[in-house]
N, C-alpha and C positions, 0 to 999 in steps of 0.2 A: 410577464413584462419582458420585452427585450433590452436590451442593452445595445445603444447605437454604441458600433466602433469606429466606421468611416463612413463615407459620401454613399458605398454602397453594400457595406457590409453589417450586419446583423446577428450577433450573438444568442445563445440563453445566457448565458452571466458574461461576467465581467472580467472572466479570464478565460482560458485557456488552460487546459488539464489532460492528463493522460489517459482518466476513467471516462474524458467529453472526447478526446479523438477515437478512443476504443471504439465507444460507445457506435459513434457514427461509422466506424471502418467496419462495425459487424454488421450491423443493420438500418441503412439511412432511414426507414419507415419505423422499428424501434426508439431510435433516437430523439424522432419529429413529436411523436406520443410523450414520451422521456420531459423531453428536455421543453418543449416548445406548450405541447398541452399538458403538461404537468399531470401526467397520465401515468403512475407506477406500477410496476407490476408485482405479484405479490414477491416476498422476498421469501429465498427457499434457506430451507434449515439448513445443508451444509455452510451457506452464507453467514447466518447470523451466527454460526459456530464457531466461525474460522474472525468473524468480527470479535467477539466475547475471548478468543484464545489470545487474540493480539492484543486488549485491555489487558488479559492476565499476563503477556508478558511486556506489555507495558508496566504494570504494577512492578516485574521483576527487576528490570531495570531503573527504576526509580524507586528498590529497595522499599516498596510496601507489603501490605497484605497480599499475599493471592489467594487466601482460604474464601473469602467471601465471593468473589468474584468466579472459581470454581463449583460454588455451591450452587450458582447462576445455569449450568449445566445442564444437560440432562440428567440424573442417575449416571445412563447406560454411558456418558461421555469422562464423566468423571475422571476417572481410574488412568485411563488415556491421555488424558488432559493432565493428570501431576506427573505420569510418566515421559511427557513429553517436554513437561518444562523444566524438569529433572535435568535431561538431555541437555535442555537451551545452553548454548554459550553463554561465558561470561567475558562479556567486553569493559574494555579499562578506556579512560579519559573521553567518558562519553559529553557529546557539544549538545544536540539534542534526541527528545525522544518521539517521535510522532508528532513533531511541529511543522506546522504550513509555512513555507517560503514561496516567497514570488518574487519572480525577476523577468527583465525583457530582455528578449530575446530580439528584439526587431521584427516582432509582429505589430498587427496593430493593438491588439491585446496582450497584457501580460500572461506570462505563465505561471500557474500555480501548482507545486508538486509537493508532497509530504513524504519523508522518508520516512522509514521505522525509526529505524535510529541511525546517528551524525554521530563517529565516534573523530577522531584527532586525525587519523589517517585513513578511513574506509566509511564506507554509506554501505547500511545493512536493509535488505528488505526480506521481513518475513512471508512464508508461504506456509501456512495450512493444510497440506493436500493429503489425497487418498490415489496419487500418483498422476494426475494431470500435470503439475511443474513437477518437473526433472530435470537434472545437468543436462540435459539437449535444447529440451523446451524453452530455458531462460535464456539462452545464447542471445537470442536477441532480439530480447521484450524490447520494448518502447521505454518502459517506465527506466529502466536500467537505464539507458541510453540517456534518456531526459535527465537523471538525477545527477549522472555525470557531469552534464553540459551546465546544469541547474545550478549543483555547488562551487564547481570551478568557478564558476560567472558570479556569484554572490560571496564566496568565502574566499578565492583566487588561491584555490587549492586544487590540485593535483589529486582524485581519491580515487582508488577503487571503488569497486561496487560489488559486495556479495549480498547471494540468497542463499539465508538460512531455512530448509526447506525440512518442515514437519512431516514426513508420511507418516501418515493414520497407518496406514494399510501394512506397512514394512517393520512400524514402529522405529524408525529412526532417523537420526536429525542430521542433515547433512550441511555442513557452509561452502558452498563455490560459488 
């Protein structure tokens, strides 16, 4: 189902998002499948891993379990996974944790962005990786730039923005 926006524009939802501009800046014939014929593709394991690692340190920052949630794992991911969140920072006066915010921006549609975590003075987003993000790479994502724009305009705060960046590969956790 589309979502009419204007006289001559035509969405798949009802907003606007970082993962829907991506989506279509990588591949407009991707997207069309995606978004439009509700057509997905299968989803690959480093993905579901790096999804299930952000629950566990969701869990950490909202001071839960994360033994059950590692158990979720593969075996072979385990070990890596407590080591990693070992690692994790620990942030103080945190606002939120993986919650959806939407604001306009003067599109016809809103925008929709979810940060990891909204702490008092910085917007954190986590990375998973086995060395695709790196301090060069995130220079200047979209999503970083959007969550700037995002929180100023909804909180009329001033924040940085850091990525706290898991390498698999290096084994360590970096925040820039």
């Amino acid at each position: 189902e589309l979502k009419y926006i204007s006289k001559e524009k035509y969405l798949p939802r009802e907003y606007i998002s970082v993962s829907l501009l991506e989506a279509f800046e990588s591949c407009p014939f991707s997207f069309y499948l995606k978004y439009y014929l509700k057509i997905e593709p299968p989803v690959k394991d480093y993905v579901q891993r790096g999804k299930l690692f952000q629950d566990i340190l969701n869990a950490k920052y909202k001071e839960e379990d994360t033994d059950k949630l590692i158990d979720l794992l593969p075996e072979k991911d385990r070990e890596l996974a407590k080591l990693m969140l070992s690692k994790a920072n620990d942030f103080e006066n945190i606002i939120s944790i993986d919650e959806p915010y939407t604001v306009d921006l003067g599109f016809d549609a809103e925008v929709k962005f979810m940060p990891d975590l909204v702490t008092k003075d910085r917007i954190i987003e986590n990375k998973y990786t086995s060395g695709y993000y790196n301090p060069k790479s995130i220079q200047d994502k979209k999503q970083g730039i959007l969550y700037y724009i995002g929180i100023k305009k909804k909180l009329g705060v001033d924040m940085e923005v850091y990525y706290q960046l898991f390498n698999t590969r290096t084994k360590k956790v970096d925040l820039v």
